[in-house]
N, C-alpha and C positions, 0 to 999 in steps of 0.2 A: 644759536644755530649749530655751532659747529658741536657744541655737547650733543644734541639732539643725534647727529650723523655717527659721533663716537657710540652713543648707547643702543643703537640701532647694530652695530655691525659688530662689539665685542660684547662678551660676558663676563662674569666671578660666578665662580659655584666653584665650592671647596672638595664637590670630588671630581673635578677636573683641574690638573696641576697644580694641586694645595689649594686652589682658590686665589693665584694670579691672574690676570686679566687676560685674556686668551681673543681670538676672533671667533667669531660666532661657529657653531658648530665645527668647528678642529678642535686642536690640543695646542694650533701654535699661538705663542707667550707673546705679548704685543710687545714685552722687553724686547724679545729678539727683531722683531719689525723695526722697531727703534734704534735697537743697536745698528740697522743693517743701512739706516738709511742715514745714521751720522757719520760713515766709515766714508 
C-alpha cells in the first residue's frame, strides 16, 4: 500500500533533476522532503 501512494505522487525522468526522485510535477528532490523531515 504504502509503495502504491509513493508511485502515485513522485516521479524519475532523467530530464528532470538528473533523474532523482522528485514529487510529481515540481523539480522538488524528495532527498530534500527527507532531509527536512529528519532535522
Amino acid at each position: 500500500m504504502f509503495q502504491d501512494n509513493l508511485s502515485k505522487r513522485t516521479e524519475i525522468n532523467p530530464r528532470i533533476m538528473v533523474g532523482k526522485p522528485v514529487i510529481k510535477g515540481t523539480r522538488i528532490p524528495v532527498e530534500i522532503i527527507l532531509q527536512k523531515l529528519a532535522q
